[in-house]
C-alpha positions as a Markdown table, in Angstrom:
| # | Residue | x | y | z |
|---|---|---|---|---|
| 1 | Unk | 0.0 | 0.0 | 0.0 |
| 2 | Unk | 1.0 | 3.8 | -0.8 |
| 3 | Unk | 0.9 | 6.4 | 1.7 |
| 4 | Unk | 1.2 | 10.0 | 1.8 |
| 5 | Unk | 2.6 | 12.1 | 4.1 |
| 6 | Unk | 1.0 | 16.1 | 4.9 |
| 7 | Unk | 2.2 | 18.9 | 6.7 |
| 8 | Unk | 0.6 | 21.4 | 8.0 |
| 9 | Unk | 2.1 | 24.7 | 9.6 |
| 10 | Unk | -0.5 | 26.6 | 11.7 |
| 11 | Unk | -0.2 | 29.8 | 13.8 |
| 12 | Unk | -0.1 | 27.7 | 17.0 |
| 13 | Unk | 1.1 | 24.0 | 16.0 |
| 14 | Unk | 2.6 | 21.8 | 13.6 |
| 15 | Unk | 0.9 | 18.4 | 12.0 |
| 16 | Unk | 1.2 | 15.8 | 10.2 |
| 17 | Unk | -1.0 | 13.8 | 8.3 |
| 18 | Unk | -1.0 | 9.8 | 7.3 |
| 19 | Unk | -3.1 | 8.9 | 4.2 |
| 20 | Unk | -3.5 | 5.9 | 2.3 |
| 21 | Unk | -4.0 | 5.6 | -1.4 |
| 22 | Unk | -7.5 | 5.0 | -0.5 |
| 23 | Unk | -7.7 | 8.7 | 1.0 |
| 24 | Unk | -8.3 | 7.4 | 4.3 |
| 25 | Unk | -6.7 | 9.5 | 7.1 |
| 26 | Unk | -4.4 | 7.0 | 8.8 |
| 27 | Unk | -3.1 | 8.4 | 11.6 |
| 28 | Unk | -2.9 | 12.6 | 13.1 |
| 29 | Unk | 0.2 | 13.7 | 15.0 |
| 30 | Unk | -0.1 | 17.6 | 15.9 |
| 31 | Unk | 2.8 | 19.3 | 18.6 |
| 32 | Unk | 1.8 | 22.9 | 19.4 |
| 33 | Unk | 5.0 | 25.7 | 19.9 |
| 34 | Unk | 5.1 | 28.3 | 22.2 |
| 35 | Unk | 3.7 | 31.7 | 21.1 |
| 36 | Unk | 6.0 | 34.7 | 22.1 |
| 37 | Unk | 4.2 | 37.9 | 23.0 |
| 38 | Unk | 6.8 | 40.7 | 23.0 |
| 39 | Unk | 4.2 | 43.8 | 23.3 |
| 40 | Unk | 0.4 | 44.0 | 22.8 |
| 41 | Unk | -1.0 | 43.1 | 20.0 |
| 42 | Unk | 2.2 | 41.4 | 18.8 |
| 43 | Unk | 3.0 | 37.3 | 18.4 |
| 44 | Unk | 6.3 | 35.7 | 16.9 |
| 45 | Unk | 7.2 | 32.8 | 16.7 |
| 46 | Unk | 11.1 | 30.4 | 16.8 |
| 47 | Unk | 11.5 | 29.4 | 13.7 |
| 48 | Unk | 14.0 | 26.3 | 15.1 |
| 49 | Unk | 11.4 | 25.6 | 17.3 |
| 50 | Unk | 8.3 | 25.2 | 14.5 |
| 51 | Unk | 11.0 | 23.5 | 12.7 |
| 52 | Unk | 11.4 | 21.4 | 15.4 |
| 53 | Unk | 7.9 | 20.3 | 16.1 |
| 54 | Unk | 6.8 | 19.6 | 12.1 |
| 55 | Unk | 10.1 | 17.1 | 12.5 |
| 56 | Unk | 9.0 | 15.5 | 15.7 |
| 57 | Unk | 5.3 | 15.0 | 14.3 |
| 58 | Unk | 7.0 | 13.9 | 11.0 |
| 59 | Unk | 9.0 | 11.7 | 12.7 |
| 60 | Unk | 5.9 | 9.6 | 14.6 |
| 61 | Unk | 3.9 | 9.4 | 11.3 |
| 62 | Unk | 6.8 | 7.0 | 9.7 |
| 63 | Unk | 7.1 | 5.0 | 13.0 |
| 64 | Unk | 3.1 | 4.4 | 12.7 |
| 65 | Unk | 4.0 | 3.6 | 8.6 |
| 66 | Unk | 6.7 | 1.4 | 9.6 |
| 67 | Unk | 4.2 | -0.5 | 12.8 |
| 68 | Unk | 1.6 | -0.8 | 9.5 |
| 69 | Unk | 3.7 | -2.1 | 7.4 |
| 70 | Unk | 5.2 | -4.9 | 10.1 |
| 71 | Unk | 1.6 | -5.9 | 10.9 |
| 72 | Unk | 1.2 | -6.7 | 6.8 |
C-alpha cells in the first residue's frame, strides 16, 4: 500500500498527516510551539522551534507507517 505524508504549519502548531492511497486519514500527529508575545498586540514565533515540532510530528507518522507495514 501507498501512503502520503502532509504537513501542516498553523499559527499555534505543527501536523502531520498519514493517508493511504484509499484517501483514508491514517493516523494525526499535531505538537503545538510556544507563542512569544513581546508587546500588545504582537505574536512571533522560533523558527528552530516550529521546525522542530513539524520534524518531531514527521517523525511519529513514519514510526506508525513502519508499525503498518510490520503488521502486513
Amino acid at each position: 500500500m501507498k501512503y502520503i505524508i502532509a504537513l501542516d504549519q498553523g499559527t499555534t502548531s505543527s501536523r502531520s498527516v498519514l493517508i493511504n492511497e484509499k484517501g483514508t486519514i491514517m493516523d494525526i500527529v499535531q505538537q503545538e510551539f510556544n507563542q512569544i508575545y513581546p508587546k500588545p498586540g504582537w505574536v512571533e514565533h522560533d523558527a528552530n522551534e516550529i521546525f522542530s515540532t513539524q520534524l518531531d510530528t514527521l517523525t511519529q507518522v513514519i514510526q506508525k507507517i513502519q508499525s503498518i507495514l510490520l503488521r502486513s
